[in-house]
PyMOL Python script that loads the backbone (N, CA, C, O; Angstrom):
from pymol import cmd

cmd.read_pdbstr("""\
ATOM      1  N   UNK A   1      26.519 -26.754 -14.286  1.00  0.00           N
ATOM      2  CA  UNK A   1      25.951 -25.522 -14.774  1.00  0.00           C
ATOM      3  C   UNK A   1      26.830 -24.376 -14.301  1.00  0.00           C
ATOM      4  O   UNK A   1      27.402 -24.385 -13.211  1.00  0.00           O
ATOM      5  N   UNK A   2      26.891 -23.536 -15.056  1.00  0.00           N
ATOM      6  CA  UNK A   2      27.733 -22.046 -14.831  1.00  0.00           C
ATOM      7  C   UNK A   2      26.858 -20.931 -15.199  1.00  0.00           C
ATOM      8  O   UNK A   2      26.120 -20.696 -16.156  1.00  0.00           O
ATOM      9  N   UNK A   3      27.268 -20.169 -13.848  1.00  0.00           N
ATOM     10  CA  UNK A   3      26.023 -18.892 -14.813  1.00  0.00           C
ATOM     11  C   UNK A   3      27.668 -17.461 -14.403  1.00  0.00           C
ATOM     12  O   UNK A   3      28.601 -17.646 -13.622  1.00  0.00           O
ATOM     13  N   UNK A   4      27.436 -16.349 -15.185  1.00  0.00           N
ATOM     14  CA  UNK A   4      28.459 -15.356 -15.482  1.00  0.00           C
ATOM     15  C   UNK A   4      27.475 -13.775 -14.807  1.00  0.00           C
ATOM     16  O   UNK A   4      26.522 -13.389 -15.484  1.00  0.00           O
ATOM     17  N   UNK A   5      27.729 -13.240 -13.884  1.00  0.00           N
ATOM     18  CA  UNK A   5      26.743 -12.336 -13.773  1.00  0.00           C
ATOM     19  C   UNK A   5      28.083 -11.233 -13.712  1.00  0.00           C
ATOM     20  O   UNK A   5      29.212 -11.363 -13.240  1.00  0.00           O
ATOM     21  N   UNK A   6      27.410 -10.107 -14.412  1.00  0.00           N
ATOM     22  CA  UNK A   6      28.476  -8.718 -14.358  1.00  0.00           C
ATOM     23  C   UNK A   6      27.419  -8.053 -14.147  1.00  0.00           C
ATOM     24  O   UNK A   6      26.252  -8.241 -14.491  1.00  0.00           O
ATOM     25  N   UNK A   7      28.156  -6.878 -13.267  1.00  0.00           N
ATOM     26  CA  UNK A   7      27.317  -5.263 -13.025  1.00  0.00           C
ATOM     27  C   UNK A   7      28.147  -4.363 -13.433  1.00  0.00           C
ATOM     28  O   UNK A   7      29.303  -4.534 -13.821  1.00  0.00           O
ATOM     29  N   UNK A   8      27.564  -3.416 -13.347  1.00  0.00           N
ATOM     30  CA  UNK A   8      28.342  -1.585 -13.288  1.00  0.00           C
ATOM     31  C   UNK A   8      27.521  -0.625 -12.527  1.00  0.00           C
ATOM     32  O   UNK A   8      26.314  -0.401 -12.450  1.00  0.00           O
ATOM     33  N   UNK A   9      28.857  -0.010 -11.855  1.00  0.00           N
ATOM     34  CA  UNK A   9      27.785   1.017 -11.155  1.00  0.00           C
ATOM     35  C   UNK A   9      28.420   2.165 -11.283  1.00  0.00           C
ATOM     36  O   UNK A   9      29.504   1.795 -11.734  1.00  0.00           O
ATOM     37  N   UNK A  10      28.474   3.476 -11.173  1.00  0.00           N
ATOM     38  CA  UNK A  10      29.023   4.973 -11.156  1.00  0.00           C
ATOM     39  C   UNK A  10      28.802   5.006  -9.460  1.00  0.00           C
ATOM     40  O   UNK A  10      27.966   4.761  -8.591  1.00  0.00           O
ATOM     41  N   UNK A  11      30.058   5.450  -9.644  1.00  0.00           N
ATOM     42  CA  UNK A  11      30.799   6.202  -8.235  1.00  0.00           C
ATOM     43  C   UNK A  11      30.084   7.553  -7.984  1.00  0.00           C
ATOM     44  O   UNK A  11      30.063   8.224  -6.953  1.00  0.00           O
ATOM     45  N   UNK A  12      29.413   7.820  -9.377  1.00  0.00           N
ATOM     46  CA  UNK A  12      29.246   9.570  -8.706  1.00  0.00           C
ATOM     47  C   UNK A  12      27.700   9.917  -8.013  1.00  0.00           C
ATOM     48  O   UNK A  12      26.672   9.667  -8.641  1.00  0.00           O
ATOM     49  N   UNK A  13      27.683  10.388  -6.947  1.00  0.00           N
ATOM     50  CA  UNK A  13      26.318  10.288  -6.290  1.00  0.00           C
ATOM     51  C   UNK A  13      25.475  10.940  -7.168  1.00  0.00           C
ATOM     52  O   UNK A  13      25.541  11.675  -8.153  1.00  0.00           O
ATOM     53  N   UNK A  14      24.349  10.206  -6.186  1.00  0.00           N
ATOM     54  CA  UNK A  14      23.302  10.526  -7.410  1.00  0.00           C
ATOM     55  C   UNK A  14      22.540  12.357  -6.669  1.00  0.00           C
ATOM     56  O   UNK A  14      22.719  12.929  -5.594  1.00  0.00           O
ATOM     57  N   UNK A  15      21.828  12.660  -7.728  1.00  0.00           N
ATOM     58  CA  UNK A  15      21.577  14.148  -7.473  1.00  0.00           C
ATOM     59  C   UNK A  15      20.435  14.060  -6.750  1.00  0.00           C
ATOM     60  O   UNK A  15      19.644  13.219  -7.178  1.00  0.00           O
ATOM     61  N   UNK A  16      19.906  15.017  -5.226  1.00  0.00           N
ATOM     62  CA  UNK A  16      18.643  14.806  -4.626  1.00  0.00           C
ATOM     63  C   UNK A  16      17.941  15.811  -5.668  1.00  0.00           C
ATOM     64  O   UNK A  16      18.146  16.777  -6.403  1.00  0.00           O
ATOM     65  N   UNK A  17      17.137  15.063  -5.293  1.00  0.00           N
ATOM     66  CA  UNK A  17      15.750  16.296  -5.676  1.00  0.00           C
ATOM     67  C   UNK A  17      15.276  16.903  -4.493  1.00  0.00           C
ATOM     68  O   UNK A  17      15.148  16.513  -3.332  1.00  0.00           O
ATOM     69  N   UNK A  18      14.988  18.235  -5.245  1.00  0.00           N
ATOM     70  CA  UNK A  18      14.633  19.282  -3.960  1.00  0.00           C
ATOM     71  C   UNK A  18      12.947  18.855  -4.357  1.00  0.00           C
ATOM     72  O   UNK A  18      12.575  18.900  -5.530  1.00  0.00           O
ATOM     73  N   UNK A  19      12.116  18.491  -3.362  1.00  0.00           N
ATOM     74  CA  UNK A  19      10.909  18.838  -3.286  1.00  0.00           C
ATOM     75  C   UNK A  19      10.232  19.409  -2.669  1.00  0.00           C
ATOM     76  O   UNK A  19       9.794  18.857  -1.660  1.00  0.00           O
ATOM     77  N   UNK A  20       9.795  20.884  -3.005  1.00  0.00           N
ATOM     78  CA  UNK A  20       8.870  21.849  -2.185  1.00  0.00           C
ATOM     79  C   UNK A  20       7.702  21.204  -1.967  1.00  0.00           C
ATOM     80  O   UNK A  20       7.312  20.213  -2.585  1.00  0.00           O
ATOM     81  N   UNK A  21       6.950  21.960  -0.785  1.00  0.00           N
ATOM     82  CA  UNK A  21       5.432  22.140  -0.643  1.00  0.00           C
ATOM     83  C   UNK A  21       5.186  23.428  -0.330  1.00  0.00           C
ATOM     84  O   UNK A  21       6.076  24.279  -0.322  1.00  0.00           O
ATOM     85  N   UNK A  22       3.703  23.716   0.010  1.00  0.00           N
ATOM     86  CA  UNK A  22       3.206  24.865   0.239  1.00  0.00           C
ATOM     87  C   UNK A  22       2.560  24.889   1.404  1.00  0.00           C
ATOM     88  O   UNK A  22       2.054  25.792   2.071  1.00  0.00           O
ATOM     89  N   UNK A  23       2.692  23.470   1.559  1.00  0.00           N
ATOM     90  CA  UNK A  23       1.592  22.993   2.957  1.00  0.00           C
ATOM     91  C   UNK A  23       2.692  23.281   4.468  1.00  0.00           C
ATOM     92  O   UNK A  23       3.908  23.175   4.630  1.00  0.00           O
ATOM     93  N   UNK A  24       1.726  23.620   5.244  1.00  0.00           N
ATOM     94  CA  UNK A  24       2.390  23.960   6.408  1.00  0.00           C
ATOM     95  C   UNK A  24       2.446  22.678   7.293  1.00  0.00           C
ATOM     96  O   UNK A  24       1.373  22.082   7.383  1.00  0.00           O
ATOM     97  N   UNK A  25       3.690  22.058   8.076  1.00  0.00           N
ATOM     98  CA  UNK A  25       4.001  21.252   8.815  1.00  0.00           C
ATOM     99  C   UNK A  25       2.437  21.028  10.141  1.00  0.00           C
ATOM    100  O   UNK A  25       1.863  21.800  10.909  1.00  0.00           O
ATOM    101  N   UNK A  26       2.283  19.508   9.777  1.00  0.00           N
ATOM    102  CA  UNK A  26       1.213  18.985  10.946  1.00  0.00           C
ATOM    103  C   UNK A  26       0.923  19.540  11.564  1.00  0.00           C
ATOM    104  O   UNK A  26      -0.177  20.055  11.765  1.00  0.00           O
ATOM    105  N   UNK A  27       2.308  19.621  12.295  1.00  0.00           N
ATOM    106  CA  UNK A  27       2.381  20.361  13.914  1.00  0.00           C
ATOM    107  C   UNK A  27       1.781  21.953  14.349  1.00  0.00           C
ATOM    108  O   UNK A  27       1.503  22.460  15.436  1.00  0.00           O
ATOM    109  N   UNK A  28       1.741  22.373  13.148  1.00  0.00           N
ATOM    110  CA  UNK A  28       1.583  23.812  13.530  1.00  0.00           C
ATOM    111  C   UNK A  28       0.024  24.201  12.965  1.00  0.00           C
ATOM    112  O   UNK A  28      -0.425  25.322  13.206  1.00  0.00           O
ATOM    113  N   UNK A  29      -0.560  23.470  12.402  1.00  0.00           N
ATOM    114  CA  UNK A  29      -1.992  23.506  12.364  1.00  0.00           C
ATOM    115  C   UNK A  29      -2.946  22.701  13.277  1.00  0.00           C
ATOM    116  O   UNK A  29      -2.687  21.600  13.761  1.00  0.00           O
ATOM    117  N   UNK A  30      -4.191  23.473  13.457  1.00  0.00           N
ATOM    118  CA  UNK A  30      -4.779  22.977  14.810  1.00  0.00           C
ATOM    119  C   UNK A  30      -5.557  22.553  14.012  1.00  0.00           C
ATOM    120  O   UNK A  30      -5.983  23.274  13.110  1.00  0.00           O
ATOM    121  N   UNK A  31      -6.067  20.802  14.211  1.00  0.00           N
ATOM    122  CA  UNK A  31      -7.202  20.216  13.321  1.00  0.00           C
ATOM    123  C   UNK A  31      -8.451  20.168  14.386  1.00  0.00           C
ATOM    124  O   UNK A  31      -8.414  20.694  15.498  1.00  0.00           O
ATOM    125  N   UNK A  32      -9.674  19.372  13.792  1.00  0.00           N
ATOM    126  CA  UNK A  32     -10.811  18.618  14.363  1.00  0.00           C
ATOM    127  C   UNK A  32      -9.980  18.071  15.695  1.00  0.00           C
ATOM    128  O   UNK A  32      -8.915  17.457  15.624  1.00  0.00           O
ATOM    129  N   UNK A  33     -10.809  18.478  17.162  1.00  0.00           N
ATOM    130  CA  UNK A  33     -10.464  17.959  18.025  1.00  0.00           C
ATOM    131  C   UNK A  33     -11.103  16.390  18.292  1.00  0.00           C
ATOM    132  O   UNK A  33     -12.258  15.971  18.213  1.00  0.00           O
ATOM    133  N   UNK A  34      -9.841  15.735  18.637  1.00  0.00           N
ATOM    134  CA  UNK A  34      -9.990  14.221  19.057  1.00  0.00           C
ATOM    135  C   UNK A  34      -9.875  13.557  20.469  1.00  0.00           C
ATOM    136  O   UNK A  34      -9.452  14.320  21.338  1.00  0.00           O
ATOM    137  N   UNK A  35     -10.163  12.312  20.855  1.00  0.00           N
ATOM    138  CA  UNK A  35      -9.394  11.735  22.309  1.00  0.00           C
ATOM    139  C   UNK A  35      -8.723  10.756  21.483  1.00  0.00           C
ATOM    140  O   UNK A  35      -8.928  10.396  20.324  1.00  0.00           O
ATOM    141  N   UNK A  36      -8.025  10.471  22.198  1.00  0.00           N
ATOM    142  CA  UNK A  36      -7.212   9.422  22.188  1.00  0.00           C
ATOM    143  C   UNK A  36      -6.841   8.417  23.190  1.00  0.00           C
ATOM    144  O   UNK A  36      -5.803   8.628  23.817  1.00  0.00           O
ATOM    145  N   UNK A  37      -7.488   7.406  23.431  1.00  0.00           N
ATOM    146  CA  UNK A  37      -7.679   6.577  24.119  1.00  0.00           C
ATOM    147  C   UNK A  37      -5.976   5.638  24.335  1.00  0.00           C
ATOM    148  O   UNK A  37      -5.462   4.977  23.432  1.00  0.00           O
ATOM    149  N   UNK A  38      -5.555   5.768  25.319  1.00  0.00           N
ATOM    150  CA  UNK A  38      -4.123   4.600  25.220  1.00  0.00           C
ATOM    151  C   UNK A  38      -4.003   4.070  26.470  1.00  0.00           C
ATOM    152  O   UNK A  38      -3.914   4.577  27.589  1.00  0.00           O
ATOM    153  N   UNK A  39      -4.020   2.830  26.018  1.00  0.00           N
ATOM    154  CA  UNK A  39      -3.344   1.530  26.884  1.00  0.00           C
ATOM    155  C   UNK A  39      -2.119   1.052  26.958  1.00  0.00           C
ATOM    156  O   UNK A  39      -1.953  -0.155  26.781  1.00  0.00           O
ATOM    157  N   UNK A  40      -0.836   2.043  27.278  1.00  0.00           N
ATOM    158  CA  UNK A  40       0.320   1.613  27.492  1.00  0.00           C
ATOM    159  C   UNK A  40       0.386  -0.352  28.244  1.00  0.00           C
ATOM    160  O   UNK A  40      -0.314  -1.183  28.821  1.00  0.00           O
ATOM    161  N   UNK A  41       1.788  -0.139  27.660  1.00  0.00           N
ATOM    162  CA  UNK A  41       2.219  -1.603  28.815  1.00  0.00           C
ATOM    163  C   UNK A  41       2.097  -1.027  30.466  1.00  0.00           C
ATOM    164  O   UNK A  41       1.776   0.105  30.828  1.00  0.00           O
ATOM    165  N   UNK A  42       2.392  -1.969  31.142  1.00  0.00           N
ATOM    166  CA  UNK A  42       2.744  -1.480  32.749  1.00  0.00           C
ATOM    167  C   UNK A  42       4.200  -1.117  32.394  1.00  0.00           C
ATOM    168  O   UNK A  42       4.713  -1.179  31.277  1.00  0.00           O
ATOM    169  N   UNK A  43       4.673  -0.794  33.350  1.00  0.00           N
ATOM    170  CA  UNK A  43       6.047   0.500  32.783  1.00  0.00           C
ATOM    171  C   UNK A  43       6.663  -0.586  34.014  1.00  0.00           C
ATOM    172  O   UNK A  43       6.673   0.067  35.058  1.00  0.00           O
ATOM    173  N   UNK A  44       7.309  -2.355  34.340  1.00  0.00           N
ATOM    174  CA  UNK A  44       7.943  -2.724  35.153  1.00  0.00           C
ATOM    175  C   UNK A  44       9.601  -2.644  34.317  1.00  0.00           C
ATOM    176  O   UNK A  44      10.523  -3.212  34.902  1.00  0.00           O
ATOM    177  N   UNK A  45       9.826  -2.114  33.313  1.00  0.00           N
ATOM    178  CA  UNK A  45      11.251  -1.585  32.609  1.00  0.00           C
ATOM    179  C   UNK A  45      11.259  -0.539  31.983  1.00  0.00           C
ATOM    180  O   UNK A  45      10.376  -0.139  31.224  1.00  0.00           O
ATOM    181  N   UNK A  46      12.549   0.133  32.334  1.00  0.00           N
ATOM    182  CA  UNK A  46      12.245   1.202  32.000  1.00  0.00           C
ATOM    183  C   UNK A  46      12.042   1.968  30.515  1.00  0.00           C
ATOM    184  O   UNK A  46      11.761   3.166  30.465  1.00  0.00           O
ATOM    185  N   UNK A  47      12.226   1.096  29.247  1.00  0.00           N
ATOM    186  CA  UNK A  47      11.713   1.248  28.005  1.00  0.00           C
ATOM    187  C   UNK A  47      10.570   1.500  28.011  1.00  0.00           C
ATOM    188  O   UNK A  47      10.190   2.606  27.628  1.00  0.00           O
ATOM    189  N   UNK A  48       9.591   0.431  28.500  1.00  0.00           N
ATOM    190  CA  UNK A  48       8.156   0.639  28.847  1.00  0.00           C
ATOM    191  C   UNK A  48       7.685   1.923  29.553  1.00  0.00           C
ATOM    192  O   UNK A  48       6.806   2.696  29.172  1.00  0.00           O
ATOM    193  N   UNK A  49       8.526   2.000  30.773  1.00  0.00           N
ATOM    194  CA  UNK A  49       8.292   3.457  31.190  1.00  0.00           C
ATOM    195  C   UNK A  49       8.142   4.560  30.301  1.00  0.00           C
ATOM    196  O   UNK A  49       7.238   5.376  30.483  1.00  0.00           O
ATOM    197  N   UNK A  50       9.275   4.698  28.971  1.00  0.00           N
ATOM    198  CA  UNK A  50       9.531   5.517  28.450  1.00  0.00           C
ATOM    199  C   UNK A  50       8.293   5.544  26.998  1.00  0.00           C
ATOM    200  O   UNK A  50       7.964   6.577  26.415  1.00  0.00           O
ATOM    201  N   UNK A  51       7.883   4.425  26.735  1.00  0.00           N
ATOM    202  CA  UNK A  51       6.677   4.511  26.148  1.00  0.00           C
ATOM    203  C   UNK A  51       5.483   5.050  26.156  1.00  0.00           C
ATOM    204  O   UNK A  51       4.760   5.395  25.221  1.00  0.00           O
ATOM    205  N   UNK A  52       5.245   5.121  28.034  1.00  0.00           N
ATOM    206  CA  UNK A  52       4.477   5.869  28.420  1.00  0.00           C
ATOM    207  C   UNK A  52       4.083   7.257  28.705  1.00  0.00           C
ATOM    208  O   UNK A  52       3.002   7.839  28.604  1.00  0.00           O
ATOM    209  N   UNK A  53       5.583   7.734  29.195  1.00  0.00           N
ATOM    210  CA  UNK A  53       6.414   9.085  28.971  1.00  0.00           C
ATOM    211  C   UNK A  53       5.905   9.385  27.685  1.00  0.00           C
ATOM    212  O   UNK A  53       4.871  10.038  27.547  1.00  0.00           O
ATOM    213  N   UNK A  54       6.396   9.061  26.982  1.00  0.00           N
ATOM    214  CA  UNK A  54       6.658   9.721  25.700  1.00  0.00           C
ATOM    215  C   UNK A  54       5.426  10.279  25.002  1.00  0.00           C
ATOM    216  O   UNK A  54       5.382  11.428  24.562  1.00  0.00           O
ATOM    217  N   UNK A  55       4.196   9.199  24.907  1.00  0.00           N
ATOM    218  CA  UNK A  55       2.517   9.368  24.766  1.00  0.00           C
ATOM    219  C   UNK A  55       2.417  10.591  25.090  1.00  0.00           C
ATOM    220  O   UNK A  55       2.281  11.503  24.275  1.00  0.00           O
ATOM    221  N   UNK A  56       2.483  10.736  26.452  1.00  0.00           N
ATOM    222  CA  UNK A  56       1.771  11.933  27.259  1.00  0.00           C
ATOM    223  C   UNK A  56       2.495  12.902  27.065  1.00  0.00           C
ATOM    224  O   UNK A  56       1.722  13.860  27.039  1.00  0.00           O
ATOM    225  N   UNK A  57       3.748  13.343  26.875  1.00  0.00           N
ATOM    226  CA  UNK A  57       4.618  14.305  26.355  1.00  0.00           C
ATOM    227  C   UNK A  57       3.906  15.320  25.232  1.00  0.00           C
ATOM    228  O   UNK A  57       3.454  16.454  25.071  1.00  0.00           O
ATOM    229  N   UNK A  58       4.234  13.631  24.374  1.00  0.00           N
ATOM    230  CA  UNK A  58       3.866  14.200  22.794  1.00  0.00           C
ATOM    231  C   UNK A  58       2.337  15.006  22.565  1.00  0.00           C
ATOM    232  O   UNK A  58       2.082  15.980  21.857  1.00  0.00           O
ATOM    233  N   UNK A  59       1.314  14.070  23.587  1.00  0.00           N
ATOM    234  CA  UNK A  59      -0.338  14.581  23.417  1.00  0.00           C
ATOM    235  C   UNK A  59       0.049  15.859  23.945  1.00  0.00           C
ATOM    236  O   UNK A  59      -0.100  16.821  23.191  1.00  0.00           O
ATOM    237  N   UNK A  60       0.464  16.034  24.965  1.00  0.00           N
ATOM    238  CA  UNK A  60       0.682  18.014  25.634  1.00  0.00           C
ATOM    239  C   UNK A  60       0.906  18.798  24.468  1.00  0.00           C
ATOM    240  O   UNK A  60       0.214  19.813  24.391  1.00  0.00           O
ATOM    241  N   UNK A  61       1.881  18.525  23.340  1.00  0.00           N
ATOM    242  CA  UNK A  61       1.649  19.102  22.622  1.00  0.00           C
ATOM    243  C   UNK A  61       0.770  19.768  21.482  1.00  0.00           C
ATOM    244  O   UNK A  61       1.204  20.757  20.891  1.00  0.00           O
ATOM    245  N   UNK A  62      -0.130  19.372  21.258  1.00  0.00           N
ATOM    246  CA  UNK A  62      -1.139  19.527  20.158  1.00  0.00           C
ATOM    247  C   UNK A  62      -2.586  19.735  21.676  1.00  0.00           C
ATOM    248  O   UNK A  62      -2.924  19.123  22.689  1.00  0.00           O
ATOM    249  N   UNK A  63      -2.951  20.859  20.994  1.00  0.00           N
ATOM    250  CA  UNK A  63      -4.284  21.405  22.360  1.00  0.00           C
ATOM    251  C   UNK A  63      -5.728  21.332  21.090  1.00  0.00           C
ATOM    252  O   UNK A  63      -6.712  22.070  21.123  1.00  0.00           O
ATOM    253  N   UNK A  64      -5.494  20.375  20.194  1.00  0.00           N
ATOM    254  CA  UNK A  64      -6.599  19.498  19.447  1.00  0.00           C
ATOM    255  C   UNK A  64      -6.550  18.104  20.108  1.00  0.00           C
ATOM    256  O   UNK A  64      -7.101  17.225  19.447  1.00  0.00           O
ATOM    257  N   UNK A  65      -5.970  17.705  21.346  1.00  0.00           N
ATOM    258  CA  UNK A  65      -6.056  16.378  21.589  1.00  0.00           C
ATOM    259  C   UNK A  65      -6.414  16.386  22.840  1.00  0.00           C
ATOM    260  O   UNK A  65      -5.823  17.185  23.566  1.00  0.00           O
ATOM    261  N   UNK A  66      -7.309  15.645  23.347  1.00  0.00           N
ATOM    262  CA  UNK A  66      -7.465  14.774  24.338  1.00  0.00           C
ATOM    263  C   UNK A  66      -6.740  13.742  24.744  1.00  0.00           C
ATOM    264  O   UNK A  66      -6.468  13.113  23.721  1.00  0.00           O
ATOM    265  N   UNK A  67      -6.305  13.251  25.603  1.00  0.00           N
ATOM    266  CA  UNK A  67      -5.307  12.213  25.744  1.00  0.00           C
ATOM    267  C   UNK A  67      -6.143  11.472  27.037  1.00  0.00           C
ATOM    268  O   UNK A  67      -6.291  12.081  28.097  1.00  0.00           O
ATOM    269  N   UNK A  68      -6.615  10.247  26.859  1.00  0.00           N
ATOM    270  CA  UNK A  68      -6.957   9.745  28.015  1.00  0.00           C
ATOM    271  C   UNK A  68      -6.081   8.296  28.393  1.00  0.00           C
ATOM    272  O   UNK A  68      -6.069   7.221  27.795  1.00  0.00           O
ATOM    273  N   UNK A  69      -5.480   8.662  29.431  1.00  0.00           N
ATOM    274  CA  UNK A  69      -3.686   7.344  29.630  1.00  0.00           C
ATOM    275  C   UNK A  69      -4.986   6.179  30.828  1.00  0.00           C
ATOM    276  O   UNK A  69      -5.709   6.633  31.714  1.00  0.00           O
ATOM    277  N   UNK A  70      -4.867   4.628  30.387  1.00  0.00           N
ATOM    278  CA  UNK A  70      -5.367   3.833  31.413  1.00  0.00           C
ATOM    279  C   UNK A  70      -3.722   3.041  31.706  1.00  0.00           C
ATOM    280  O   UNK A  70      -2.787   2.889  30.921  1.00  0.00           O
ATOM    281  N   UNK A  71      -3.836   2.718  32.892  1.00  0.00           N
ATOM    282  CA  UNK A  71      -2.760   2.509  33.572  1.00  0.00           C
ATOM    283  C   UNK A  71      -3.016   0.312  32.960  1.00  0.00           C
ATOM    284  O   UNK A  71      -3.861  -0.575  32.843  1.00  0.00           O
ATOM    285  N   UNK A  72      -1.635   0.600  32.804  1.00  0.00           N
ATOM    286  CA  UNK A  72      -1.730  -0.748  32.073  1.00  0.00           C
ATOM    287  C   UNK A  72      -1.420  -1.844  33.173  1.00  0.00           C
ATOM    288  O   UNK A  72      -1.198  -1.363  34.284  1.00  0.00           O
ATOM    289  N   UNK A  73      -1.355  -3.402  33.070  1.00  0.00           N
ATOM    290  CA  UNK A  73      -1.183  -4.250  33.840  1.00  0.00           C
ATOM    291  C   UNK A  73      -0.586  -5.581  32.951  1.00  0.00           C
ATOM    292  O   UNK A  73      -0.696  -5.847  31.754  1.00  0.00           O
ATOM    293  N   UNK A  74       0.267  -6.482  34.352  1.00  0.00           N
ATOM    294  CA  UNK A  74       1.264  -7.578  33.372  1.00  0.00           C
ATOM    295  C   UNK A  74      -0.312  -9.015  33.548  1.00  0.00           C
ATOM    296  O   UNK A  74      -0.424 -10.039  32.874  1.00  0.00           O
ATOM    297  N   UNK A  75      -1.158  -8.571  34.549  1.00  0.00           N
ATOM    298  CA  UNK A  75      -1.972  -9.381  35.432  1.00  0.00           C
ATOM    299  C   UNK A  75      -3.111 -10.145  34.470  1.00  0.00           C
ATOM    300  O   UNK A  75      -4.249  -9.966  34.906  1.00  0.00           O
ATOM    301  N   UNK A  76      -3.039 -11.068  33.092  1.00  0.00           N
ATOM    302  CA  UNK A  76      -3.816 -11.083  32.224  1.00  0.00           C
ATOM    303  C   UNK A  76      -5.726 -11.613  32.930  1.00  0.00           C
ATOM    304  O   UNK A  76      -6.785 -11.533  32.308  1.00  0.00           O
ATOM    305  N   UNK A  77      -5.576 -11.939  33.871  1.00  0.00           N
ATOM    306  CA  UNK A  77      -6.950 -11.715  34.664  1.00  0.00           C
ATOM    307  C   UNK A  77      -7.630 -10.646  34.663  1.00  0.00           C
ATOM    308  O   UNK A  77      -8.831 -10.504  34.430  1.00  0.00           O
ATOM    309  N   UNK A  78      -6.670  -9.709  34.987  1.00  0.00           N
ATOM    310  CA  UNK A  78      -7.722  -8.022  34.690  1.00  0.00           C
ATOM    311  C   UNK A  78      -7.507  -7.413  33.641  1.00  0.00           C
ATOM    312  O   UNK A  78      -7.992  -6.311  33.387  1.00  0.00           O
ATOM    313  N   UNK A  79      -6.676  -8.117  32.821  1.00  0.00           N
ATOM    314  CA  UNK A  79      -6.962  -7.629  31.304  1.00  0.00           C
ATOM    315  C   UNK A  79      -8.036  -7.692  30.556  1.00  0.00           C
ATOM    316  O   UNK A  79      -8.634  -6.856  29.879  1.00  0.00           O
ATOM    317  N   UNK A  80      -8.275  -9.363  30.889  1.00  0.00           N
ATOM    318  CA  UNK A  80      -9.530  -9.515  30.173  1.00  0.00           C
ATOM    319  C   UNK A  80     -10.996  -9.080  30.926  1.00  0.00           C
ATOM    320  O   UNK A  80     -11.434  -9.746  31.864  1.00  0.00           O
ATOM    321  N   UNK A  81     -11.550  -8.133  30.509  1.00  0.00           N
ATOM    322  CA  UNK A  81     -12.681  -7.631  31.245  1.00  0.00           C
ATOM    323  C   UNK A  81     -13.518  -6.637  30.667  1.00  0.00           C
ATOM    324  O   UNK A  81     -14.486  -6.205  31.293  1.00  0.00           O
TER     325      UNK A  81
END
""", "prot")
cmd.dss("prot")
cmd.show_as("cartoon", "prot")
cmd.util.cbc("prot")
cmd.orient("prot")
């Protein structure tokens, strides 16, 4: 069996589209206040660390959030509980 496949393509980029809104970015509107409950990993590398970092960073920003951080564990005995 033989099969023959041809393409074509144009070299010339293709055109973006501009798409407006009117709506103002997330960040800068204050919604319905929430908590937010998070169970990071335990932070024993420092990626993990930075996971945790980063949560609590980001919640400081928005003063519609509650942020409540539980300190995580590798120990699956006191996980389950």
């Amino acid at each position: 069996a033989t099969a023959l496949l041809a393409a074509c393509t144009s070299n010339e980029p293709a055109e973006a589209k501009e798409e407006k809104s009117d709506a103002a970015p997330a960040a800068e509107e204050t919604g319905k206040h929430v908590t937010i409950g998070f169970a990071g990993p335990q932070a024993d590398h420092g990626w993990l660390n930075a996971i945790n970092v980063q949560a609590s960073e980001r919640a400081k920003k928005y003063s519609d959030i509650t942020f409540e951080k539980t300190e995580g564990s590798n120990d699956t005995a006191t996980q389950a509980g």
